[in-house]
C-alpha positions in Angstrom: -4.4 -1.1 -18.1 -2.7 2.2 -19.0 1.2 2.8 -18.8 0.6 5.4 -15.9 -0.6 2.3 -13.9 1.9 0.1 -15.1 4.6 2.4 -14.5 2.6 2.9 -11.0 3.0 -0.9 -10.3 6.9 -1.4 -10.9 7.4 1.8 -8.8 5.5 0.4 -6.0 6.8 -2.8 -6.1 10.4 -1.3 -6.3 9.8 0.5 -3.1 8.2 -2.3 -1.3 11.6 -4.8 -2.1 13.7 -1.8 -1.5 12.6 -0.9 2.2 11.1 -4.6 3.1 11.9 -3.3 6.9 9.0 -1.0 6.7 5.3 -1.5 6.7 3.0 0.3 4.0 -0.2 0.7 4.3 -2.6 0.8 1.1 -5.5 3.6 1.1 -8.9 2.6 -0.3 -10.4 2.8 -3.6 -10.5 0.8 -7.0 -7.2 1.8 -8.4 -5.1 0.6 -5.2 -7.2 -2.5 -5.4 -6.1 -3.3 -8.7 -2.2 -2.1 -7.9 -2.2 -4.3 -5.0 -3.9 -7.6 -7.1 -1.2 -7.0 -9.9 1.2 -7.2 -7.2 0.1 -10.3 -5.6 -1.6 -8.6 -2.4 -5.2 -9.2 -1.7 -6.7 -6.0 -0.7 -10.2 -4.6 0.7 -12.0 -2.1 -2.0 -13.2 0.7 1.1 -10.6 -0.3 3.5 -7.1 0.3 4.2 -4.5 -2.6 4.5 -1.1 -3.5 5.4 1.8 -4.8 4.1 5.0 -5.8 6.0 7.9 -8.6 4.5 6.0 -8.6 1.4 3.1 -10.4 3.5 -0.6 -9.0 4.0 -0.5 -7.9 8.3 -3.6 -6.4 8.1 -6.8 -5.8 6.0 -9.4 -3.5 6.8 -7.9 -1.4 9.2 -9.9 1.5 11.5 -7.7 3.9 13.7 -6.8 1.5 16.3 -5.6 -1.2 14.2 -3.0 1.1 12.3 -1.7 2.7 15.3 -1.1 -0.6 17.3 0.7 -1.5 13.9 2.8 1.7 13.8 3.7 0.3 17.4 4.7 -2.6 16.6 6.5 -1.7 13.2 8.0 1.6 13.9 9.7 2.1 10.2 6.4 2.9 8.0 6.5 4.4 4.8 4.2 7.4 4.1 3.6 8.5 0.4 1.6 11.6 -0.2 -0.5 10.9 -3.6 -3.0 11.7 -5.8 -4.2 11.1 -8.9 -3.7 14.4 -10.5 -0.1 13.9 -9.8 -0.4 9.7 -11.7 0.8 8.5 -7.7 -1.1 6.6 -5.8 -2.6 6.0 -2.1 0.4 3.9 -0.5 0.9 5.3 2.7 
């Protein structure tokens, strides 16, 4: 694992115990898969999933799921990434 996602891993994790009031939803794709299993999370590869209290609220999510989500846990982190900038898909 490179120190870009290592660095990536502590600085999510961070965030997540820092605001555990707020529910963060983890875009698709093999590098968020393998942030979220070093943290503990089990995660869909294509999907997008969500994380509330440090426990797993949702996995797979379409539209309707996350938005009845937003509803019922109206503080949501939202973290612009990419990989060009070494941040990730946690939105």
């Amino acid at each position: 694992m490179s120190g870009k996602t290592l660095n990536s891993v502590d600085t999510i994790n961070g965030e997540i115990e820092e605001n555990k009031d707020f529910l963060f939803l983890f875009g698709s794709g093999g590098t968020i898969d393998h942030i979220a299993g070093k943290l503990g999370y089990k995660n869909t590869l294509l999907g997008i999933d969500a994380i509330y209290k440090n426990k797993v609220v949702g996995i797979d999510l379409n539209e309707e799921k996350i938005l009845k989500l937003l509803e019922k846990y109206q503080k949501a982190k939202l973290r612009k990434s990419s990989r060009r900038e070494s941040t990730f898909f946690i939105f």
